[in-house]
Structure formats: structure tokens, C-alpha cells
C-alpha positions in Angstrom: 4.1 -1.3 -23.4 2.1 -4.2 -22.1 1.2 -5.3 -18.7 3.1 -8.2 -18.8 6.7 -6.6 -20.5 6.2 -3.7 -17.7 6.2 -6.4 -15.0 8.8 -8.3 -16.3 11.2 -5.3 -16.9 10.3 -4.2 -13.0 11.2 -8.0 -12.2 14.8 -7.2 -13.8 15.0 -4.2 -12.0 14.8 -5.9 -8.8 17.2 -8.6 -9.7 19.7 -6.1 -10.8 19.2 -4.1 -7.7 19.1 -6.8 -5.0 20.5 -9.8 -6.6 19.2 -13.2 -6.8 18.2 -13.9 -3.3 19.6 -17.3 -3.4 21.6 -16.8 -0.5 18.7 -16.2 1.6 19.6 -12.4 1.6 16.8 -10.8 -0.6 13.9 -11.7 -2.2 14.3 -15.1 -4.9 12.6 -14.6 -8.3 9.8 -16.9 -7.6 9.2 -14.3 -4.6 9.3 -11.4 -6.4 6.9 -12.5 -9.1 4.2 -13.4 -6.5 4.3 -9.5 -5.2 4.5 -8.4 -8.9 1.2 -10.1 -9.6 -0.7 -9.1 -6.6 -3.2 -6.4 -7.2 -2.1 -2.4 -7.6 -4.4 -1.4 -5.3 -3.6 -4.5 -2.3 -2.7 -3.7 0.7 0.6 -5.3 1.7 2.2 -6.2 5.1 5.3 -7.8 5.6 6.4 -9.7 9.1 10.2 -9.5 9.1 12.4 -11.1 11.2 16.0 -10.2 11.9 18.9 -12.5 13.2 21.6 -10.0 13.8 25.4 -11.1 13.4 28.4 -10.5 16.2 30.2 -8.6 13.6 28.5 -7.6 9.8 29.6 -9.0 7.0 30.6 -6.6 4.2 31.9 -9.5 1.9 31.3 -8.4 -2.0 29.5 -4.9 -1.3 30.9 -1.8 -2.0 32.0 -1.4 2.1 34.2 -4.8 1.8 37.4 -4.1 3.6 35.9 -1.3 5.9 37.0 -1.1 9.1 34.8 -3.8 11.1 31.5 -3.4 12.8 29.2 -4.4 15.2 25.8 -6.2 13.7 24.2 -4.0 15.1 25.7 -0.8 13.7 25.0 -1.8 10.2 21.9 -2.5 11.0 21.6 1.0 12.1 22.8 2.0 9.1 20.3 0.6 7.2 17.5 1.9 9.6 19.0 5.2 9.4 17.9 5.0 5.7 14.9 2.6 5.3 12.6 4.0 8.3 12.3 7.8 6.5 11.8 6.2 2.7 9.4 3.5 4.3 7.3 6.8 5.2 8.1 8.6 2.1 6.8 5.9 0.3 3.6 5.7 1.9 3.7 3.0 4.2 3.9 3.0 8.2 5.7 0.8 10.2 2.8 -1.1 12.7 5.7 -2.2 15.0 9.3 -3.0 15.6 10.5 -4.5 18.5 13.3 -7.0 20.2 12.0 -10.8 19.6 11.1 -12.5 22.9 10.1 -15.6 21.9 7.2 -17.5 21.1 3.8 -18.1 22.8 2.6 -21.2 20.6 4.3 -23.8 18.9 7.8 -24.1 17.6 9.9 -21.4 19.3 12.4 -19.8 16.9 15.7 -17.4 17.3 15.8 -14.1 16.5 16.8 -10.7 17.6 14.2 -8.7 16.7 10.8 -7.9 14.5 9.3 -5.0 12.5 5.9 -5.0 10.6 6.1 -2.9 8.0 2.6 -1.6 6.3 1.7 -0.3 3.0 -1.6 0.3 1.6 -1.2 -0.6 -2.2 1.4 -1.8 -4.0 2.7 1.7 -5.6 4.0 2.1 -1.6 6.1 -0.9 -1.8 7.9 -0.3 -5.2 8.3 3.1 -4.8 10.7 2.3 -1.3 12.1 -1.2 -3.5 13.1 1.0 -6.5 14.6 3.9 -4.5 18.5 4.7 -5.3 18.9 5.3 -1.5 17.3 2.6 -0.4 18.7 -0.1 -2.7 22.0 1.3 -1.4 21.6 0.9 1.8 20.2 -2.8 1.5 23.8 -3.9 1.6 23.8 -2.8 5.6 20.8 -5.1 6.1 22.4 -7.9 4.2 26.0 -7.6 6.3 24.2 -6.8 9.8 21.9 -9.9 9.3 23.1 -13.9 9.9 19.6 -14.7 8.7 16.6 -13.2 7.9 12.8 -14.2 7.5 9.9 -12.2 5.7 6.0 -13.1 5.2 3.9 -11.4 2.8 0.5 -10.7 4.5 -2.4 -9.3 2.7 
């Protein structure tokens, strides 16, 4: 199996798992390509950026017609999930934190922050390709209005 058909059968893996990202609610194509071609051995950090909704949206996952919660609660549900594989993966979480605004330039709303750390790229697809994980992405997706992540090296 070559590089390239490897990398291109973990990019379909990712679409199947997450979906297209064209809502703005996982990673797009284009975006999962440039992590595929990063280095095995780079170090990856990810800046994300959570704006949490008054009441999740379960709309087309597997929890649609659930009784209704809180944001916040789904969120917790996916935390409850994502912080232990993060560290089973390999990779640290350098903070997390409530947003308070910003010190210079364009301020921005959002409820809260985590930097997430992993130190090569075997870190990162090990959590992304985790059954548990991918399952619980749809908590993340409902709890969130919007949602920003940057790649940092």
C-alpha cells in the first residue's frame, strides 16, 4: 500500500466519521488534507474555540428527539469522553479556560478556549480515529453555535 492510497483511505475515514465539515462543524476536506500531509513525527497544537448554544442541537445525530439540554451539558458530555482519549492518545491538554476577551486587535465572542497538544501526528489520529471519540463528537457539534480551530506547529 503506498503513501499516498494510505493517506487517502485515512482522508475517507475521516469524512465518513465526521462528515463534510461544510457546516462549519468539523474539519472541511481541504483541512484535513493539510494535517494529513504534515510530517509523522510534527508536533501539533490546536487553539480551539468554543461558542456554546442556550440549548444543544441534536438535529440528525443519533440523540435527535432526546429530551432537551443545556449547551453546556452536551458539552460535558463530550468532555466527559474527549479529555481521557486526548491523554490516551498521547497528547496533553496546555490549557482550557472560559474566554475573556481579547487584549489586541479585533475582539471576538466566545465562551471558552482549550489548547490541546500532541507531540507527533500518531497522537492526533489515534484520538480522531477512536470509536469513542467519533461518537461522542456529535455532543460537541450540538453543544456548539460555532466553533473555531488553528492548527499550530
Amino acid at each position: 500500500m503506498t503513501v499516498n492510497h494510505e493517506n487517502e483511505e485515512l482522508l475517507q475515514t475521516l469524512l465518513d466519521a465526521y462528515g463534510n465539515g461544510q457546516g462549519g462543524d468539523s474539519p472541511t476536506e481541504a483541512q484535513w488534507r493539510r494535517l494529513i500531509e504534515r510530517g509523522a513525527s510534527t508536533p501539533l497544537v490546536l487553539v480551539n474555540f468554543f461558542k456554546l448554544r442556550a440549548q444543544a442541537d441534536y438535529t440528525g445525530t443519533p440523540h435527535a428527539g432526546a429530551a432537551p439540554v443545556a449547551g453546556q451539558e452536551a458539552f460535558g458530555r463530550y468532555s466527559a469522553v474527549s479529555m481521557p482519549a486526548l491523554t490516551a492518545a498521547g497528547g496533553r491538554f496546555l490549557h482550557m479556560g472560559p474566554y475573556e476577551g481579547g487584549f489586541l486587535g479585533e475582539d471576538e465572542d466566545w465562551h471558552m478556549v482549550a489548547i490541546g497538544h500532541y507531540p507527533h501526528m500518531a497522537a492526533f489520529w489515534k484520538l480522531y480515529r477512536n470509536p469513542d471519540y467519533i461518537a461522542a463528537f456529535c455532543h460537541r457539534t450540538a453543544a456548539c453555535e460555532r466553533q473555531k480551530v488553528m492548527v499550530l506547529g
